[in-house]
DSSP file (Angstrom, degrees, kcal/mol; ACC not computed):
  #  RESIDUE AA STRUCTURE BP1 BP2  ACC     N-H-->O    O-->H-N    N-H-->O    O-->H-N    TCO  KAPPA ALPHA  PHI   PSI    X-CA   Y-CA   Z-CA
    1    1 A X              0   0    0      0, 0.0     2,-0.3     0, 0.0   152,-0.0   0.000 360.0 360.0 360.0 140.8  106.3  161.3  109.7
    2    2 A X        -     0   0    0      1,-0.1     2,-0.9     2,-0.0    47,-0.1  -0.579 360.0 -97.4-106.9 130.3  106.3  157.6  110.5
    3    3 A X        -     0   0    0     -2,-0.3     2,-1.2     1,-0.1     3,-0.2  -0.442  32.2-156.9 -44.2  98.0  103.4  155.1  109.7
    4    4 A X        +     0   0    0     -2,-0.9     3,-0.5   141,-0.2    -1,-0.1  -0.488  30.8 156.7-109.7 105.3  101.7  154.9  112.6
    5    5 A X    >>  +     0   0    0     -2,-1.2     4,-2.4     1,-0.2     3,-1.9   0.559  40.1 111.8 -86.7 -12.0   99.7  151.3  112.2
    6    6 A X  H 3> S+     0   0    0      1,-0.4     4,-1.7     2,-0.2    -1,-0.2   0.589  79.2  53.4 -43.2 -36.7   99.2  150.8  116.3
    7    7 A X  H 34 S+     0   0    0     -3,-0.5    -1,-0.4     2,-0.2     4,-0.2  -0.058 110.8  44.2 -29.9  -6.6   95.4  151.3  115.6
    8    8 A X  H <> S+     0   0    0     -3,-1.9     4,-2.3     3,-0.1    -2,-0.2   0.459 112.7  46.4-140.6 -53.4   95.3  148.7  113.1
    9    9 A X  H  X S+     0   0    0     -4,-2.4     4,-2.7     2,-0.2     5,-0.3   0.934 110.3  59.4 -70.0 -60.5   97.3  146.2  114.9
   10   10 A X  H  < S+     0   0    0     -4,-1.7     4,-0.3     2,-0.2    -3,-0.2   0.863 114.2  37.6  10.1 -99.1   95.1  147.1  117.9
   11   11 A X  H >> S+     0   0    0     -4,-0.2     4,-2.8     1,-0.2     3,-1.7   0.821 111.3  53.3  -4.3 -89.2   92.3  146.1  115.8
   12   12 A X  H 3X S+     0   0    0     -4,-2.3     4,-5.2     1,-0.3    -2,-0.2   0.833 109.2  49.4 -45.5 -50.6   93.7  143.2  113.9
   13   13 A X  H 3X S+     0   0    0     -4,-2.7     4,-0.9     2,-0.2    -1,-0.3   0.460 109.5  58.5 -85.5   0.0   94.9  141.2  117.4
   14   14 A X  H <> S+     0   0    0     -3,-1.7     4,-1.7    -4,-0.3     5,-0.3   0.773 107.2  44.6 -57.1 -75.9   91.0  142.1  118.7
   15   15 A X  H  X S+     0   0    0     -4,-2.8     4,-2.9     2,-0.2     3,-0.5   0.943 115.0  49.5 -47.7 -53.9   89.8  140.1  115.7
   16   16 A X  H >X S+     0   0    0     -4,-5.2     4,-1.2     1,-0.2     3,-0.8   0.930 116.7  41.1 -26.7 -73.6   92.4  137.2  116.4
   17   17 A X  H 3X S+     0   0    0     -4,-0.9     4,-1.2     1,-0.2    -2,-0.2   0.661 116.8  44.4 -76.8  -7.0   91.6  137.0  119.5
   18   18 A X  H 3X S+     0   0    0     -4,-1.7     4,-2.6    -3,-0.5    -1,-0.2   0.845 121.5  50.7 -71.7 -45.9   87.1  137.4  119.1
   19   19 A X  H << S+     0   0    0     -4,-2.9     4,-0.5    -3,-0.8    -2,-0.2   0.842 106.4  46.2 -82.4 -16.5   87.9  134.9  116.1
   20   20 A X  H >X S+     0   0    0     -4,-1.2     4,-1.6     2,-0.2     3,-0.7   0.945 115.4  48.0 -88.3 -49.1   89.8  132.5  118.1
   21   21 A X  H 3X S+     0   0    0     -4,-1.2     4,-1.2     1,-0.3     3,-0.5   0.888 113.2  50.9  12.3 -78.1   86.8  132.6  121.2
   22   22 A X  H 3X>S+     0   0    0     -4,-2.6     4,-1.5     1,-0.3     5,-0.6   0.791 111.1  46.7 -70.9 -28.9   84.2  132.2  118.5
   23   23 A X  H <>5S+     0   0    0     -3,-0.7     4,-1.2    -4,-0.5    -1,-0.3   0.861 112.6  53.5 -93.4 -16.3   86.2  128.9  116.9
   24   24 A X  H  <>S+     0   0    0     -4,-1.6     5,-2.2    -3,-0.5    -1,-0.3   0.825 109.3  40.7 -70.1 -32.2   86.5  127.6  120.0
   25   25 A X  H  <5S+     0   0    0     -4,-1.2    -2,-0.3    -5,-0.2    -1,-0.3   0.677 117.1  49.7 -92.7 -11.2   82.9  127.8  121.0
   26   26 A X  H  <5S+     0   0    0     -4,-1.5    -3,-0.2    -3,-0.2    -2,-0.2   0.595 116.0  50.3-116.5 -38.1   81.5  126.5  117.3
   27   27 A X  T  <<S-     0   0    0     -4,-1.2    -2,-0.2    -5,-0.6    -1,-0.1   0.697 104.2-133.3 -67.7 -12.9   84.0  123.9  117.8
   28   28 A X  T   5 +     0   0    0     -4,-0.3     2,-2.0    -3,-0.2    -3,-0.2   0.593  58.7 135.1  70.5  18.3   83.2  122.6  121.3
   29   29 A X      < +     0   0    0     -5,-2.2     2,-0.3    -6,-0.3    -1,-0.1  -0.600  36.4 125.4-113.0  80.9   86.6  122.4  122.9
   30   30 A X        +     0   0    0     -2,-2.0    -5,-0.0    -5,-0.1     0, 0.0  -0.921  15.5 137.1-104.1 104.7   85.0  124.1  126.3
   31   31 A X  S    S-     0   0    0     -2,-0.3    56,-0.2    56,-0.1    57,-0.1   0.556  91.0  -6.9 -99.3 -86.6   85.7  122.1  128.9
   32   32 A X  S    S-     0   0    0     54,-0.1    55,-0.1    55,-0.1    -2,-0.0   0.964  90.3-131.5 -97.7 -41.1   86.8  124.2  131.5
   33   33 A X  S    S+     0   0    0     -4,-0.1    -3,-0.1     5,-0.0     5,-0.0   0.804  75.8 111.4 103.8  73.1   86.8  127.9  129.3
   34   34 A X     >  +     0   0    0      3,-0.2     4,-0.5     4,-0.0    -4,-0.0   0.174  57.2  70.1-142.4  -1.9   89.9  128.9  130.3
   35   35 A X  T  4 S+     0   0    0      2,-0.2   -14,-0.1     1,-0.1    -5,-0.1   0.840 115.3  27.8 -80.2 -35.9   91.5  128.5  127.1
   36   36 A X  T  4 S+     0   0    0      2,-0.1     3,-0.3     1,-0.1    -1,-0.1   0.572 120.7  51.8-104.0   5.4   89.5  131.6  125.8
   37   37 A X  T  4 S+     0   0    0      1,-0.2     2,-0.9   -16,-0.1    -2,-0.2   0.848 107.5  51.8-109.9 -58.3   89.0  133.5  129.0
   38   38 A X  S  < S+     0   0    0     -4,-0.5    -1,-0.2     2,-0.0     2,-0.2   0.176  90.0 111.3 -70.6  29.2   92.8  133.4  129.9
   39   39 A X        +     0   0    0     -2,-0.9    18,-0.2    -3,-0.3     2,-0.2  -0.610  40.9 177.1 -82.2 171.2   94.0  134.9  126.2
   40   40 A X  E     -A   56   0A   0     16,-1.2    16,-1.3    -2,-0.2     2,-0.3  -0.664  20.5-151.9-175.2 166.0   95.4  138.1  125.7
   41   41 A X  E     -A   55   0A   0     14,-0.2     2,-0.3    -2,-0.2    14,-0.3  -0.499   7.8-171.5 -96.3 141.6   96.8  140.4  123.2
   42   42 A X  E     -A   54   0A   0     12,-1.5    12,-2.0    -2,-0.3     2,-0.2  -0.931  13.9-151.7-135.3 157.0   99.2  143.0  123.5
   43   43 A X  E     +A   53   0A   0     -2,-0.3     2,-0.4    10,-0.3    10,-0.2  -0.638  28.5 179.5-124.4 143.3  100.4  145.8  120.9
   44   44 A X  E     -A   52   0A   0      8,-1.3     8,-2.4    -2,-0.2     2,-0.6  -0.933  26.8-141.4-167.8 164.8  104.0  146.8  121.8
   45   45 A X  E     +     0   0A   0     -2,-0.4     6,-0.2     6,-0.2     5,-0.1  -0.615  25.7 170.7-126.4  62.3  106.7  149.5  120.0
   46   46 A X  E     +     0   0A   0     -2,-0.6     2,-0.4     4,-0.2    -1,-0.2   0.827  68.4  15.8 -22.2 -50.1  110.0  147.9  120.2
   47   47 A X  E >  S-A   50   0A   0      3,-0.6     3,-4.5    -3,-0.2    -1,-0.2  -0.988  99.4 -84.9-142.0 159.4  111.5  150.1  118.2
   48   48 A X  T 3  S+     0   0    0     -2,-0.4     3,-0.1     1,-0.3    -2,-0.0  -0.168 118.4  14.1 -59.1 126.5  110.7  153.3  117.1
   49   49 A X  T 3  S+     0   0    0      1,-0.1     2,-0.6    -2,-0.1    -1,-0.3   0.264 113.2 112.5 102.4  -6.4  108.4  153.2  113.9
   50   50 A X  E <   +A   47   0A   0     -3,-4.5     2,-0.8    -5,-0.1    -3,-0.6  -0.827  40.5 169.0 -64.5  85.5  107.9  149.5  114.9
   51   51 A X  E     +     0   0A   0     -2,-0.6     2,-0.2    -6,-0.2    -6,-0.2  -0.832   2.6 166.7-125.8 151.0  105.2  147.9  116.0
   52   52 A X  E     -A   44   0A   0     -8,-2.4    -8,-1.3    -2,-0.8     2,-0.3  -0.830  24.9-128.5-132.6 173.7  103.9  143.9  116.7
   53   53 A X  E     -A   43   0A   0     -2,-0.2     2,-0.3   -10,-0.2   -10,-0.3  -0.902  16.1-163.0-134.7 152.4  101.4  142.1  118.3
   54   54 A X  E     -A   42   0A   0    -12,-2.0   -12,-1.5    -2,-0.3     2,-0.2  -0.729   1.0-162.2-153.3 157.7  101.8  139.5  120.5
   55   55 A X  E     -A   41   0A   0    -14,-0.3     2,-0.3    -2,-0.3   -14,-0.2  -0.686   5.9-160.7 166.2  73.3   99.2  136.9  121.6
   56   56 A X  E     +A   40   0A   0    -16,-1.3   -16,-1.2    -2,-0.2     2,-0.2  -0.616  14.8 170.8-110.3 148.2   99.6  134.8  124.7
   57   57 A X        -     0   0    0     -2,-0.3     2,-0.2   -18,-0.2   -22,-0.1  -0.473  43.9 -80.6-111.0 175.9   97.6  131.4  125.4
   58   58 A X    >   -     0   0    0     -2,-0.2     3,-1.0     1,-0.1    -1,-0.1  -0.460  52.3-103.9 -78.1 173.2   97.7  128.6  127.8
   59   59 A X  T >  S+     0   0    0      1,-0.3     3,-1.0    -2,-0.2     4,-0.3   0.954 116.4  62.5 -58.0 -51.6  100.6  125.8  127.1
   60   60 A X  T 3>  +     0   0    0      1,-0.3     4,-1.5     2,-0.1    -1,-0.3   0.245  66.5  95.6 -87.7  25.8   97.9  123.8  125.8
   61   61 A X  H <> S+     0   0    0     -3,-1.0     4,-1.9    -2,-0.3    -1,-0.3   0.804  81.1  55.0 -59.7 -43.3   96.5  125.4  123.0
   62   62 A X  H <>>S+     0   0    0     -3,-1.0     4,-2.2     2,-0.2     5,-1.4   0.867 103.6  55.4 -57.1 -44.2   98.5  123.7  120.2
   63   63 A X  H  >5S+     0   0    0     -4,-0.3     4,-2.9     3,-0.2    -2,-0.2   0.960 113.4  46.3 -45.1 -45.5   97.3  120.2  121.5
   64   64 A X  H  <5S+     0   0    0     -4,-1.5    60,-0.3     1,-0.2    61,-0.2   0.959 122.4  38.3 -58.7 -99.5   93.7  122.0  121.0
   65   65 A X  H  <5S+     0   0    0     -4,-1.9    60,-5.0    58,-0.2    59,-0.4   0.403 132.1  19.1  11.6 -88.7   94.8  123.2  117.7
   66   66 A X  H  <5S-     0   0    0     -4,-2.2    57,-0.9    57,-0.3     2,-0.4   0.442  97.1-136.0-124.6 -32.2   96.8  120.7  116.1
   67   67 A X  E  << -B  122   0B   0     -4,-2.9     2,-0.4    -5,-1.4    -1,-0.3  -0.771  35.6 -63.8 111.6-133.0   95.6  117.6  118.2
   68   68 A X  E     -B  121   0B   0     53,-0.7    53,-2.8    -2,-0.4     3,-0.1  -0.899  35.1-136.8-158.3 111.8   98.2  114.7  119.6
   69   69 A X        -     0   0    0     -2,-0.4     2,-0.3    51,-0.2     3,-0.2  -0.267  41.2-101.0 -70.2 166.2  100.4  112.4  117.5
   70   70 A X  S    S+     0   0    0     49,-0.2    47,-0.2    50,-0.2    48,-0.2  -0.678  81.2  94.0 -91.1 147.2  100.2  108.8  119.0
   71   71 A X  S    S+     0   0    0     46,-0.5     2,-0.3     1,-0.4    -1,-0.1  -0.009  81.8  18.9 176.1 -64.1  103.1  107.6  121.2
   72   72 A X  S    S-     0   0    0     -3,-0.2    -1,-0.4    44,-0.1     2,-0.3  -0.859  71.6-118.8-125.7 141.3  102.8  108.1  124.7
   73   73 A X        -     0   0    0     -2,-0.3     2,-0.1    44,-0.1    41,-0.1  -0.762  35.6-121.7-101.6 152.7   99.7  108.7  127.0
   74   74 A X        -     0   0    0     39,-0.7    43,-0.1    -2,-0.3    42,-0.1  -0.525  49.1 -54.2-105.0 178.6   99.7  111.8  128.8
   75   75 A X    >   -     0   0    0     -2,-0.1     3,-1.5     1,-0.1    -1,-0.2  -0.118  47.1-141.9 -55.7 104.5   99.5  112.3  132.4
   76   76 A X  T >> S+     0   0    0      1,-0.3     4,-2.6     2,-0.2     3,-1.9   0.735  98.6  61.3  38.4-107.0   96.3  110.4  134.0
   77   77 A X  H 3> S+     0   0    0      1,-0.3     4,-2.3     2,-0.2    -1,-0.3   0.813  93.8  55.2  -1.7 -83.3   95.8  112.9  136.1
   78   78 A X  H <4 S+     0   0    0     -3,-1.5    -1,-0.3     1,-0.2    -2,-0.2   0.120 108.3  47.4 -77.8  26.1   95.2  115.4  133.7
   79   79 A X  H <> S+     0   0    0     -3,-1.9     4,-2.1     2,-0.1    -1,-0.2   0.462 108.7  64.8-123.3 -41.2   92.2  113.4  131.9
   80   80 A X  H  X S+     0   0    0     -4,-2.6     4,-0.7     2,-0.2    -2,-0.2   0.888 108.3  32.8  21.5 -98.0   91.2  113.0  135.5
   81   81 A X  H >X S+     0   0    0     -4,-2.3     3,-2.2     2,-0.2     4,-0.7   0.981 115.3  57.7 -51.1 -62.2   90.6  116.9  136.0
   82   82 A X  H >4 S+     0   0    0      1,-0.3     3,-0.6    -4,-0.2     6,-0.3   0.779 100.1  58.2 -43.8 -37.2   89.6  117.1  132.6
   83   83 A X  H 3< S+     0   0    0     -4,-2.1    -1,-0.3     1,-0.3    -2,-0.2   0.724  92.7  75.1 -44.4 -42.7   86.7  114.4  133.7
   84   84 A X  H <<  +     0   0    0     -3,-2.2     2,-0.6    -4,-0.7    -1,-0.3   0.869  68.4 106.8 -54.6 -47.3   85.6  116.9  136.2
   85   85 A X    XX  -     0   0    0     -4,-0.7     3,-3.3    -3,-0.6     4,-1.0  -0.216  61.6-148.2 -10.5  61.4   83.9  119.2  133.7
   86   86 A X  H >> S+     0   0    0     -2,-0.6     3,-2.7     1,-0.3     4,-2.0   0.694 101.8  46.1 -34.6 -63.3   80.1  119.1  133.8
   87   87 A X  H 3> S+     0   0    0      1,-0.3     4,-1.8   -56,-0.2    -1,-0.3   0.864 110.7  50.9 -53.1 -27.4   80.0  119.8  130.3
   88   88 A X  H <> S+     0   0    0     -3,-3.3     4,-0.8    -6,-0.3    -1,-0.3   0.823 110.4  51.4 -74.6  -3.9   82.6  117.2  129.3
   89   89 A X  H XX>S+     0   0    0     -3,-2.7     4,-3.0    -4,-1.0     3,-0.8   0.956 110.8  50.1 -75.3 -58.1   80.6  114.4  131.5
   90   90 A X  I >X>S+     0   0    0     -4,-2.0     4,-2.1     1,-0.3     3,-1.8   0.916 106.6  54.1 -58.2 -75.8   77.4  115.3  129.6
   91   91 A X  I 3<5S+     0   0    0     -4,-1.8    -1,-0.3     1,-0.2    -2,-0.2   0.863 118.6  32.2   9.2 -70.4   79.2  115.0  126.5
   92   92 A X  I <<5S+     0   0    0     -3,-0.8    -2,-0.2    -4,-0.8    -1,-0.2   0.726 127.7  39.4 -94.1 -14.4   80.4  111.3  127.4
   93   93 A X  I X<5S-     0   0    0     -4,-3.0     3,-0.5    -3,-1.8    -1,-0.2   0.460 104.6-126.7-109.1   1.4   77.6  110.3  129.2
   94   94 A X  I 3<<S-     0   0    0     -4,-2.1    -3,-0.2    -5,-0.5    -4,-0.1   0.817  76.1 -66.1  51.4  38.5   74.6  112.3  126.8
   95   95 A X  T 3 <S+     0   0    0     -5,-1.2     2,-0.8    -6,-0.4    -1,-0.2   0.663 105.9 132.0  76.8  14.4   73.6  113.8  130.1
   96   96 A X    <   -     0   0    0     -3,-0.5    -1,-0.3    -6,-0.3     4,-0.1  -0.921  40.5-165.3-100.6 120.1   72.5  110.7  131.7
   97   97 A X  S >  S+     0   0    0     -2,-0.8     3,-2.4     1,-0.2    -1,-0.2   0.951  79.6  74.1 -35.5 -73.7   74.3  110.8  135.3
   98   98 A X  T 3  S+     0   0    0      1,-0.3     3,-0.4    -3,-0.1    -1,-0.2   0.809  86.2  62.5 -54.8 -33.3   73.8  107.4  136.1
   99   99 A X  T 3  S+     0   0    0      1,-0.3     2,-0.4    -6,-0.1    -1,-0.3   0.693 100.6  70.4 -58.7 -10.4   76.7  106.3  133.4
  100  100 A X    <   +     0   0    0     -3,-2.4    -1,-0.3    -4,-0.1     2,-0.2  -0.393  61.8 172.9-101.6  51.3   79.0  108.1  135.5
  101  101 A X    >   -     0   0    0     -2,-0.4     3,-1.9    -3,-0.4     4,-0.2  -0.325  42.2-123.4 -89.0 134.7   80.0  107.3  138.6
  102  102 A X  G >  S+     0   0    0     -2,-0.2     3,-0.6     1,-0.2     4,-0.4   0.764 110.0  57.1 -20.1 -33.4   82.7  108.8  141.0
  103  103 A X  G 3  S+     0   0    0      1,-0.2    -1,-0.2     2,-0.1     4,-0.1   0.646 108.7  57.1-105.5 -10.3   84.8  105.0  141.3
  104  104 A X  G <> S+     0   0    0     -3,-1.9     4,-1.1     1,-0.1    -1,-0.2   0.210  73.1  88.8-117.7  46.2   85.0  105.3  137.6
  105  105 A X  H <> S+     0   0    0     -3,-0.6     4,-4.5    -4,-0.2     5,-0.2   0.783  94.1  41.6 -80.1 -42.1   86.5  108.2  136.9
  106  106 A X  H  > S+     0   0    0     -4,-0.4     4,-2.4     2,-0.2    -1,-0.2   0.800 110.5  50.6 -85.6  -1.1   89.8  106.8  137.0
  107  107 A X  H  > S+     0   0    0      2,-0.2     4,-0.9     3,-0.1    -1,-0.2   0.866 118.4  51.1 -87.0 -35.5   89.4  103.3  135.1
  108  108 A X  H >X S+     0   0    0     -4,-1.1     4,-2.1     2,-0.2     3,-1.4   0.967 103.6  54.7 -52.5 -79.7   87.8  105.8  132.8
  109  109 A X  H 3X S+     0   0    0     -4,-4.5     4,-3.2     1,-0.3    -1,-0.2   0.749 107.8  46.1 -10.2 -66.8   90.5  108.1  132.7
  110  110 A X  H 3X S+     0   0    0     -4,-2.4     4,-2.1    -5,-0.2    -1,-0.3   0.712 103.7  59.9 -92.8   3.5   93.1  105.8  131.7
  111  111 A X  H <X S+     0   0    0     -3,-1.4     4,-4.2    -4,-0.9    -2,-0.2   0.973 109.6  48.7 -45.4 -59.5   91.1  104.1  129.0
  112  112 A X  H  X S+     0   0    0     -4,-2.1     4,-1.3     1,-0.2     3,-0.5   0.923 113.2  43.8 -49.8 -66.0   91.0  107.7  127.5
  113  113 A X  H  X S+     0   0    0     -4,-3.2     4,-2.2     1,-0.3   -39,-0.7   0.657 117.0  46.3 -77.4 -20.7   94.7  108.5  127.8
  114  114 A X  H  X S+     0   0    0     -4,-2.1     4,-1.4     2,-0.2    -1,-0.3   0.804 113.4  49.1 -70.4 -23.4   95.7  105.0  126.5
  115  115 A X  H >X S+     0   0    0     -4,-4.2     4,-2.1    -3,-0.5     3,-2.0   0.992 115.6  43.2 -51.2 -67.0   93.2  105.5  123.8
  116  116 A X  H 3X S+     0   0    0     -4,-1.3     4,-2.8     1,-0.3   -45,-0.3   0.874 113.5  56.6 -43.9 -64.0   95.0  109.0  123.3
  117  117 A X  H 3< S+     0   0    0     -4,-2.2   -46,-0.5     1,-0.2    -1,-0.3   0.628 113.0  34.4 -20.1 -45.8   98.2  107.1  123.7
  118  118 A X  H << S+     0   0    0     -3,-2.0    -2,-0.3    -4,-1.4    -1,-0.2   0.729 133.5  22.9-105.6 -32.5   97.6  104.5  120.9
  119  119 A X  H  < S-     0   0    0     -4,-2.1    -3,-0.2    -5,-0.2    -2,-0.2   0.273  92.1-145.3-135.1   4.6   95.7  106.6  118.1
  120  120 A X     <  -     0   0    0     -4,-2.8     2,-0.3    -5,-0.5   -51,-0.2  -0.034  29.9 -81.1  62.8-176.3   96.7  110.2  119.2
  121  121 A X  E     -B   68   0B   0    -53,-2.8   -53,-0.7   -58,-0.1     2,-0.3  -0.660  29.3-130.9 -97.4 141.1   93.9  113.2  118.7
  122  122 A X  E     -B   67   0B   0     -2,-0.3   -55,-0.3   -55,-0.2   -56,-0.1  -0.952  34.5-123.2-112.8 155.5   93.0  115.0  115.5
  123  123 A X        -     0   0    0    -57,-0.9   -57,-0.3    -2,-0.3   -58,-0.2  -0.208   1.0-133.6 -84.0 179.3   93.0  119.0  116.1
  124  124 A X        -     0   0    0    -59,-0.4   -59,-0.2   -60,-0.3   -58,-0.2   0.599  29.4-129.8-104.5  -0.7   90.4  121.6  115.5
  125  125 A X     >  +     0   0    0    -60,-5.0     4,-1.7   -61,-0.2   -60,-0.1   0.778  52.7 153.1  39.7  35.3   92.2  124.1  113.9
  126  126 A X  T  4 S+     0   0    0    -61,-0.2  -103,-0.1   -65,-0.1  -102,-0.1   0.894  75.3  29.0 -18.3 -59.6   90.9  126.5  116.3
  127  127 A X  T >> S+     0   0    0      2,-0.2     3,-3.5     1,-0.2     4,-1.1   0.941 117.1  52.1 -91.9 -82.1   94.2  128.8  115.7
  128  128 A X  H 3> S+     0   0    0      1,-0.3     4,-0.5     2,-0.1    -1,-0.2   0.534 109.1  51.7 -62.7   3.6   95.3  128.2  112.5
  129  129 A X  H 3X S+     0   0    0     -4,-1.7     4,-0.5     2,-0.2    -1,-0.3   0.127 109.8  54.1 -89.4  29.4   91.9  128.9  111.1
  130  130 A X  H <> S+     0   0    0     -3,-3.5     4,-1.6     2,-0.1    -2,-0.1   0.579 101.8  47.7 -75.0 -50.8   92.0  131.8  112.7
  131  131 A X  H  X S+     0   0    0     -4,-1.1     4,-3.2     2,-0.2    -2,-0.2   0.799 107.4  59.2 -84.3 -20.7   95.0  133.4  111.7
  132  132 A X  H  < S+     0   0    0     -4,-0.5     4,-0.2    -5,-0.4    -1,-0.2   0.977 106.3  56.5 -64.7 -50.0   94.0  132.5  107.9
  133  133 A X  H >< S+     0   0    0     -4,-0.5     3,-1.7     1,-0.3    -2,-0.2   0.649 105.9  47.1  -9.6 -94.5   90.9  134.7  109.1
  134  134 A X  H >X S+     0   0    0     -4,-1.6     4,-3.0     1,-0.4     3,-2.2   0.639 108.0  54.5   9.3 -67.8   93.0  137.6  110.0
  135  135 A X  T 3< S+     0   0    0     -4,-3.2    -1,-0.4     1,-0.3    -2,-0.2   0.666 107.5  49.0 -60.2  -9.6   95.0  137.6  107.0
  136  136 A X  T <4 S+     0   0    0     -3,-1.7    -1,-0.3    -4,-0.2    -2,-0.3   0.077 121.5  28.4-130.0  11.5   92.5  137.8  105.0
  137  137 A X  T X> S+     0   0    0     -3,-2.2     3,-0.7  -125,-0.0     4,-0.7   0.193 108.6  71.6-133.2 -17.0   90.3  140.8  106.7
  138  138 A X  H 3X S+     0   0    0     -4,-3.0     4,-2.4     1,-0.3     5,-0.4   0.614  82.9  67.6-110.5   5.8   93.4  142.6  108.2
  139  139 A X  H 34 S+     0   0    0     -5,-0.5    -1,-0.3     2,-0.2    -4,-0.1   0.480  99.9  52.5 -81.7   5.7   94.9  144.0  104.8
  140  140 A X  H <> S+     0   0    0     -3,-0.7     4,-1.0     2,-0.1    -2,-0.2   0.273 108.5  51.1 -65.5 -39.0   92.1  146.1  104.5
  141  141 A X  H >< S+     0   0    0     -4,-0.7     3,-1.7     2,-0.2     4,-0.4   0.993 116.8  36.8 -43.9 -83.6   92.8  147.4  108.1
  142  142 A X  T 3X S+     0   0    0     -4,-2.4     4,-3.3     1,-0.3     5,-0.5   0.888 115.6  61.1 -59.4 -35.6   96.3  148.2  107.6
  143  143 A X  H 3> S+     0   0    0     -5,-0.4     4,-1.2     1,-0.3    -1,-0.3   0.814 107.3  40.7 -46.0 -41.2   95.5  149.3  104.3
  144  144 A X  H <X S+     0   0    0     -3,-1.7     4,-0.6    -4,-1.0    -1,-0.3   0.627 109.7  58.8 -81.8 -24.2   93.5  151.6  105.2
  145  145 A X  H  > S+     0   0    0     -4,-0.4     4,-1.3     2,-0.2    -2,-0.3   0.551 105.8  47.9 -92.0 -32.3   95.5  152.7  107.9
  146  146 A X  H  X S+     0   0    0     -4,-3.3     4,-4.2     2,-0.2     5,-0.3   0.915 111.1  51.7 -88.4 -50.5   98.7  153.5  105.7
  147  147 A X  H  X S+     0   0    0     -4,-1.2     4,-1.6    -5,-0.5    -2,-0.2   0.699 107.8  53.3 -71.0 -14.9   96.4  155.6  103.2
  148  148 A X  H  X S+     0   0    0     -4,-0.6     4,-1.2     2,-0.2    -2,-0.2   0.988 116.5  40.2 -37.3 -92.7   95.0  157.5  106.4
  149  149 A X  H  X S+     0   0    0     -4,-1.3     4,-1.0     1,-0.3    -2,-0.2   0.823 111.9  55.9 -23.5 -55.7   98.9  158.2  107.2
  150  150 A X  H >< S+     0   0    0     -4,-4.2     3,-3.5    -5,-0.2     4,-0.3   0.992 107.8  45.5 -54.6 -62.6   99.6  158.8  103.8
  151  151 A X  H >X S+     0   0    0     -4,-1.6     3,-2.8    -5,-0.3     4,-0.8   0.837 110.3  51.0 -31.7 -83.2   96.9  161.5  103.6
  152  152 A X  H 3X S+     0   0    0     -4,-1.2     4,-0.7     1,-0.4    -1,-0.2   0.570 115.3  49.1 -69.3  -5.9   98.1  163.3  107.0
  153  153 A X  H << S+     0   0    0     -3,-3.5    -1,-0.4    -4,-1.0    -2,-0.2   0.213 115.7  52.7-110.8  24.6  102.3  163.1  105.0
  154  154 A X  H <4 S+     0   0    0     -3,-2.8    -2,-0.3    -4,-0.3    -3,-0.1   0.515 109.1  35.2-101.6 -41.4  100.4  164.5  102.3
  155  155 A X  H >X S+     0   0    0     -4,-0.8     4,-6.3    -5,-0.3     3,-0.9   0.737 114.9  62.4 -96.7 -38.6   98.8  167.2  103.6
  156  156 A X  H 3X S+     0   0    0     -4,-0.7     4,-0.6    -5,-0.3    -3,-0.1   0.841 110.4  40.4 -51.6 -19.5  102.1  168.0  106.1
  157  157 A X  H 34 S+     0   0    0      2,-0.2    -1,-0.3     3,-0.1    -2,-0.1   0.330 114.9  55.4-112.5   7.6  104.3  168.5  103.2
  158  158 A X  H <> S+     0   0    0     -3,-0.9     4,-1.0     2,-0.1     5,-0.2   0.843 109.1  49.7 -75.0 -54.4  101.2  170.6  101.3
  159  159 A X  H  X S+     0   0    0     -4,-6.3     4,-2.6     1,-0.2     3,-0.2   0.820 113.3  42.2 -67.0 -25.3  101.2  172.7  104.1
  160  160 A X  H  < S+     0   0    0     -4,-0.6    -1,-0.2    -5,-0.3    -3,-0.1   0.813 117.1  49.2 -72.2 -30.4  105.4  173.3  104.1
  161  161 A X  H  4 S+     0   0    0      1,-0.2    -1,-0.3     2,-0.2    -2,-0.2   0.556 109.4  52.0-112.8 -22.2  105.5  173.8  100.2
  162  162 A X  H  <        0   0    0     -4,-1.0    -2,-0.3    -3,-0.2    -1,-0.2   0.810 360.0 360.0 -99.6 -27.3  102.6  176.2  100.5
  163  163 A X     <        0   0    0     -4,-2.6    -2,-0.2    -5,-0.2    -1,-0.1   0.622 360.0 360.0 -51.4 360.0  104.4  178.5  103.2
């Protein structure tokens, strides 16, 4: 009889992704919420008696993470969109509208991205405090989940040995 941990793993990549949600929102990096509404987790049996978990994000998740070395300013544009965000305007303006206007969204813009450009980002450690999370609550999962197993190859080979 084979370990079967799929339940466990199950589990464990629910709690990644609930903890990663939650660091996101305690952290503030919601702008648009697409970072934590577009995750998701999959379980998947490559090979028999195998199983992994798999965890897909948007591209930009690491930036979030891990932040932006300085070097280059990134695309305009995309601090632009970002600009669009009520909550990131409220943010940058402290909810006063009038600081904001429409004809200076882009002078705005590329302040930020040369700023970004010259002194890089620092990250939130969204993810990797996450996974520390995870390692450190999901041995007790699988743990539990292998002494479950164990019992049920325990009892299979009671039941053979008493026939």
């Amino acid at each position: 009889m084979a370990f079967d941990l799929k339940p466990a793993l199950d589990k464990a990549m629910e709690l990644l992704a609930e903890r990663l949600g939650k660091n996101l929102y305690q952290r503030d990096n919601l702008a648009s919420g697409n970072l934590s509404s577009d995750m998701r987790t999959y379980t998947k049996n490559p090979r028999v008696g195998i199983w992994t978990g798999e965890l897909l994000m948007l591209d930009y998740w690491e930036a979030v993470d891990k932040g932006r070395k300085a070097g280059t300013m990134p695309p305009v544009q995309s601090i632009i969109d970002w600009l669009q965000y009520p909550n990131v305007k409220d943010k940058l303006t402290g909810n006063r509208e009038d600081l904001f206007d429409e004809g200076a969204t882009e002078s705005i813009a590329y302040a930020i991205a040369r700023n970004i450009g010259k002194f890089g980002t620092r990250g939130s450690d969204f993810a990797s405090d996450a996974v520390v999370y995870l390692i450190e609550n999901v041995d007790k999962e699988v743990s539990k989940a292998i002494g479950l197993d164990l019992e049920l190859m325990i009892d299979d080979i009671q039941k053979i040995v008493d026939e």
